[in-house]
N, C-alpha and C positions, 0 to 999 in steps of 0.2 A: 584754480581750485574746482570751480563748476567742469570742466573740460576734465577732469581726475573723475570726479565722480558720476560723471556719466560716461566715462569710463569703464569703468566698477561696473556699475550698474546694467550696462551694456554684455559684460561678460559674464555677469550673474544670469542673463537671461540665456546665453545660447550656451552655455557649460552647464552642461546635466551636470542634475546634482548628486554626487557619489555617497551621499549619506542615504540611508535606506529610510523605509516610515516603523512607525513603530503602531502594531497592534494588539491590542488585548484579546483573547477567546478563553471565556467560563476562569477568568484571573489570570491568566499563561501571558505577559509583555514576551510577543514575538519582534525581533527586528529584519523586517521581510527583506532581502538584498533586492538592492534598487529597480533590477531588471524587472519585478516585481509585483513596486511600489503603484496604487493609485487602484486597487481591483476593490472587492464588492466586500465588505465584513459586515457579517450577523453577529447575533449570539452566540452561536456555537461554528461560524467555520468564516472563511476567508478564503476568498475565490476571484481570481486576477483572469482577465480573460476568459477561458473554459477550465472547466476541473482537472483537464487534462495539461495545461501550459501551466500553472500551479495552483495548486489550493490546501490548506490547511482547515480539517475537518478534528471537532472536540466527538469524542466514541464513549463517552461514561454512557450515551443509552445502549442498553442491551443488542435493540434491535439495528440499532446502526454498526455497532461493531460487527454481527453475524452478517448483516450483508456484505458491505464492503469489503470484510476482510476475507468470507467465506466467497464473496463472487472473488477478489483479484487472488486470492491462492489457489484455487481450483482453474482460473485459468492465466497461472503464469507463465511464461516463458523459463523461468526460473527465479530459486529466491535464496534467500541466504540469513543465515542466523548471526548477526555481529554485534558490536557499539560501537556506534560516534557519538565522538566529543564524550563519554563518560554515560550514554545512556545505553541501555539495551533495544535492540531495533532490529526488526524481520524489514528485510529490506525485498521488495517483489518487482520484477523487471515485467513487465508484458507491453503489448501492443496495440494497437487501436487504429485502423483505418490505414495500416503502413506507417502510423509513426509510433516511436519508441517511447513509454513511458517508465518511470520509476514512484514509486510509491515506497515511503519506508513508515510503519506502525511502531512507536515508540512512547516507553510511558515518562510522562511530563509531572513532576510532583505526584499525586496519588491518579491520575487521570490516564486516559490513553488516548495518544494522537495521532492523523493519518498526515501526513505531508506528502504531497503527490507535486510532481514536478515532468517537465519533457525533455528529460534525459536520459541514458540508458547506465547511468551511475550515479554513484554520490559523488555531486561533485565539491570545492573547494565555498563555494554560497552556501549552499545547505550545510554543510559542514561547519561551517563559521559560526550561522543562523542558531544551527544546535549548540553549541559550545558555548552561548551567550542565555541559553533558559535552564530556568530551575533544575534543579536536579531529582530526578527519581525519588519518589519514593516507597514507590511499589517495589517488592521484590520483584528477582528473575524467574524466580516459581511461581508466584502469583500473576504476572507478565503474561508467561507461558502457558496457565493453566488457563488462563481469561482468554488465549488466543484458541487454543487449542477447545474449549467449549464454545469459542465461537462457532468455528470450524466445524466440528459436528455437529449443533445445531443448523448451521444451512444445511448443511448432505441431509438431514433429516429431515428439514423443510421441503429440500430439492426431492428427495424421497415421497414424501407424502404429495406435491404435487402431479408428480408424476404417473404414481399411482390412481389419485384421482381421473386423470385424463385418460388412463388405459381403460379405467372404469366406466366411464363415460362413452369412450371409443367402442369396446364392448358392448356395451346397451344399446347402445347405436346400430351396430350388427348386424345383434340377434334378437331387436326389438318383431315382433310378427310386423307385417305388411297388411295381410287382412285382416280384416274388420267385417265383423258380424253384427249386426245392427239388427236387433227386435223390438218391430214396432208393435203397439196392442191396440186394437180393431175394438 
């Protein structure tokens, strides 16, 4: 009977475990596929390795949704308008240093979420992962219009940045060189 279960016990230790973990973000029970399991959770996001090997980021703030989504759409590879598992999702493929990532923005109950992964698809995890959280309840117009004012909010940031720096560059220029200095005797 001792020799059975240290048996067991034995094989518990060197057979990964195929069940995944389960984590919370702003209420959202994700169950992260195993490959995964064991990364870094805040309040608002979950980060396994680097942001780029996977992480799950909560975007109800403003300004995290304009960056993120307005930096990985302006520099995609390409991207695509679908659903998985039943949610609506921009799914944006790009690159990073020669490796392949995917990132899909999809709204979770009334909230919108980034899930970023290093794959150059969706694959059969993520898909599963999806199929297993709450369901939307945001519309695909309100989805759309919250991505889409992302969107132009960066270009506009990026815009005004931009400008500043010409402005600067400029001044810089056509600033005079001499200098007239009157001293009084």
């Amino acid at each position: 009977m001792k020799r059975i279960l240290l048996v067991i016990i034995i094989i518990m230790l060197f057979i990964p475990a195929c069940t995944a973990g389960n984590v919370t973000i702003k209420g959202i029970d994700f169950e992260i596929p195993s490959q995964y399991d064991g990364g870094t959770l805040k309040d608002t996001s979950y980060v396994y390795q680097s942001g780029l090997t996977f992480r799950i980021l909560s975007l109800e703030d403003a300004k995290n949704l304009r960056i993120n989504f307005g930096d990985d759409f302006t520099e995609a590879l390409a991207h695509e308008e679908t659903q998985i598992a039943g949610h609506d999702a921009v799914v944006i493929h790009r690159s990073y240093s020669g490796k392949n990532y995917t990132t899909v923005y999809t709204p979770i109950g009334d909230k919108i979420f980034l899930i970023c992964f290093n794959d150059s698809y969706v694959n059969d995890d993520i898909s599963q992962m999806m199929s297993k959280l709450p369901a939307q309840n945001m519309s695909h117009d309100d989805f759309s219009t919250a991505l889409n004012n992302a969107l132009g909010d960066y270009e506009d940031q990026l815009s005004q940045e931009k400008a500043s720096i010409e402005s600067e560059e400029f001044y810089r220029q056509n600033k005079p060189t001499n200098r007239f200095f009157f001293f009084r005797f």
